[in-house]
N, C-alpha and C positions, 0 to 999 in steps of 0.2 A: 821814310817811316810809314806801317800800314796802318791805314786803317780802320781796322778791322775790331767790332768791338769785343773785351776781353770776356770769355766765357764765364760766368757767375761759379762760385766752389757749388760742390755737392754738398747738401744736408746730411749731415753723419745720423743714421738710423738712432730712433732713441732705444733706450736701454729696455730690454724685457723685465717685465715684473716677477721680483722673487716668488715662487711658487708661496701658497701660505702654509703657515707648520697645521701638519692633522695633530688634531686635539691626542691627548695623552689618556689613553683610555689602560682598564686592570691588565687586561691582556698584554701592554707591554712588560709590567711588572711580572708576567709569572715567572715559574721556573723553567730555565731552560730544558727544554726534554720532558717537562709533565704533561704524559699525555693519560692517565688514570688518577681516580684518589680512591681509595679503599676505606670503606666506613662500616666500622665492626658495632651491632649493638652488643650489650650485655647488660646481664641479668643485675636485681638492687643488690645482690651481696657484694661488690664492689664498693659499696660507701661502708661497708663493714671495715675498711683499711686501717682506720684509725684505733677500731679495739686487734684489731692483730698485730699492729708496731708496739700498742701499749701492753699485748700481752706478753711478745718479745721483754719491753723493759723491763717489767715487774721481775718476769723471771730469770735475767740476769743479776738486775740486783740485786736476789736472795741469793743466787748462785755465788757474786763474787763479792759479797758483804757477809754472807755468812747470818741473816738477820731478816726477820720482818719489817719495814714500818709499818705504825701503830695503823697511818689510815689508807695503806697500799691499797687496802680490797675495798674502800668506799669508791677512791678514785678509781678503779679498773671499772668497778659499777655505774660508775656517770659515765666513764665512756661508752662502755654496752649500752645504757639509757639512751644515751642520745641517738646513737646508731639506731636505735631500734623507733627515735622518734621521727627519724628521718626516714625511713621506709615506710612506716606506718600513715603519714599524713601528707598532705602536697600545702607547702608552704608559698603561697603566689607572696607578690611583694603586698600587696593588703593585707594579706592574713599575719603577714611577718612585724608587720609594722604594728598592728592590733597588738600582737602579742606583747611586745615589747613595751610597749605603751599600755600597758593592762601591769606586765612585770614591774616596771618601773611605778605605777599606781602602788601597786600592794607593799612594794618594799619602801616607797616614802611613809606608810602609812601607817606600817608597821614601824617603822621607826620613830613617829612621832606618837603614836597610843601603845606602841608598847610590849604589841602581841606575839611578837618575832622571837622571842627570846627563847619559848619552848620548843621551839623549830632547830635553834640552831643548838641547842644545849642536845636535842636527840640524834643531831647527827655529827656535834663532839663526843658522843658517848657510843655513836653508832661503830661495832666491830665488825667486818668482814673479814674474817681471818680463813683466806687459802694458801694451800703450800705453793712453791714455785714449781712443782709437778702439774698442779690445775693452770697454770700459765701457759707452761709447755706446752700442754694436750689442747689449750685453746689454741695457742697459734699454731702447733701443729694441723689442727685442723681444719684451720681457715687456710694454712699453705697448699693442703688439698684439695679444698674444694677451688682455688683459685689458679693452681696448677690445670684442673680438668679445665673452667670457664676459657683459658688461655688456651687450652688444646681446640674446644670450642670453636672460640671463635674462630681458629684460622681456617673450619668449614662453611662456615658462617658469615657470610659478609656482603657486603654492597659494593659493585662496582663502578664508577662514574668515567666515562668517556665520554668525548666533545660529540657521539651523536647516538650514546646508549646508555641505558644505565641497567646492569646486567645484577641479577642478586644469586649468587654461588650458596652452593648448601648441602650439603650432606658428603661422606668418607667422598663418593662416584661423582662429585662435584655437579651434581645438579642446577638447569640454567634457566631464568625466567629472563626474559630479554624485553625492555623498555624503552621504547622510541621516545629521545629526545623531541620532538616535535610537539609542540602545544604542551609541553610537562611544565608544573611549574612545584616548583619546593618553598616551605615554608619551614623556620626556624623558630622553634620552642622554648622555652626557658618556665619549665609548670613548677620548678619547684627550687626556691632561692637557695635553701640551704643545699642541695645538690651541687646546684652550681657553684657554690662557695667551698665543698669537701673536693667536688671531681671535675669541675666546669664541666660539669655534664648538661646534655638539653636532649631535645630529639629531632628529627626532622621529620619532616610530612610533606609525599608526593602526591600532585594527582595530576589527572591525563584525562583527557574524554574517553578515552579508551578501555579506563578501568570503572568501574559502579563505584567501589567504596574508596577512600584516602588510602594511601600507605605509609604505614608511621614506622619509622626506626625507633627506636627507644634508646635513650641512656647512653648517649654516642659523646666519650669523652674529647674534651677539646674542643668544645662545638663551632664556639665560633671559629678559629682557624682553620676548621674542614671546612664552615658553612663561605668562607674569604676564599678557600683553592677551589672548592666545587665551582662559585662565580666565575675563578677564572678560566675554568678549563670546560664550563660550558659556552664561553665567550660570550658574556655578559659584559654589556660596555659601559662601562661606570666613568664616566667623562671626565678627570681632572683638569682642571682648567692652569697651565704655568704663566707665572708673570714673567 
């Protein structure tokens, strides 16, 4: 028998450490292939939509009733109202809250002293009587003038690319080109009741590069441009997975 002593096993290598997971940032979420997003402003006749469908209704149901109701032309008139209250004033979330809280003052107020009554007695007695031809010629009208803003804008617009943002303009496609580099944008909401007709807001760029802000205006869908632009300028918004 030798005696020889017996060689000791080899130590099996220990295991390499799993790499660790990179954080879950927007960028994985985008869309496969978006490499632009296109943001068209437009002019405040656009929150005019809601007297154009309403002029639509009116004037169908004279058309297929054969009849007025008594208080058609009030209600067509508080829609034109309103429309016209919404371009005319910027509604921030304080001013909206006042109001409402001022409305709600004078109608409890009214209801308990009493005063309301000749308010509402003048506008059960109130007639607007138009034919369903002044319907017509309203939504007609507004179908043209929203037919051109449509033509409009597609000369019209803002380009965003992961390392320019380009603003296209006129028939010959005119080009102001903006370096992503130091840009930073800011997302607006000046006027609650917009956003609540159009989810309209605006955006605002600026750059060392330029002297004054650059404001889009009126840029429907704001936040869901304001979520792709993020991603497609590769802005890293870090979600954290359990």
């Amino acid at each position: 028998m030798s005696d020889e002593p017996t060689p000791a096993p080899t130590p099996e290598p220990a295991p390499a450490p799993a790499p660790a997971e990179a954080p879950h940032t927007a960028a994985d979420d985008a869309e496969p292939g978006l490499d632009r997003i296109i943001v068209r402003p437009y002019p405040k006749v656009i929150f005019f939509w809601l007297t154009w469908i309403v002029s639509l209704i009116a004037g169908l149901w004279i058309t297929l009733t054969g009849e007025t109701p008594v208080h058609l032309g009030t209600v067509w008139m508080c829609f034109f109202a309103f429309n016209l209250l919404v371009i005319s004033f910027d509604f921030t979330e304080v001013i909206s809250v006042m109001v409402i809280a001022v409305i709600a003052m004078i109608i409890f107020a009214g209801l308990h002293f009493e005063f309301l009554s000749p308010i509402g007695d003048f506008f059960r007695e109130l007639r607007l009587d138009m034919s369903g031809s002044f319907y017509y010629t309203m939504f007609g009208l507004f179908t043209i003038i929203y037919v051109v803003v449509f033509i409009k804008s597609r000369f019209d617009y803002w380009e965003f690319r992961h390392n320019e943002v380009i603003h296209r303009r006129g028939v010959f496609a005119d080009m102001r080109r903006y370096s992503t580099e130091d840009l930073r944008w800011f997302k607006e909401i000046p006027d609650v009741l917009e956003r609540v007709i159009a989810g309209s807001g605006r955006m605002i760029l600026t750059t060392p590069r330029e002297k004054h802000p650059i404001v889009i205006q009126h840029v429907v869908g704001i936040n869901r441009i304001d979520e792709r632009v993020a991603d497609i300028m590769g802005v890293k918004r870090v979600v954290l997975k359990k």
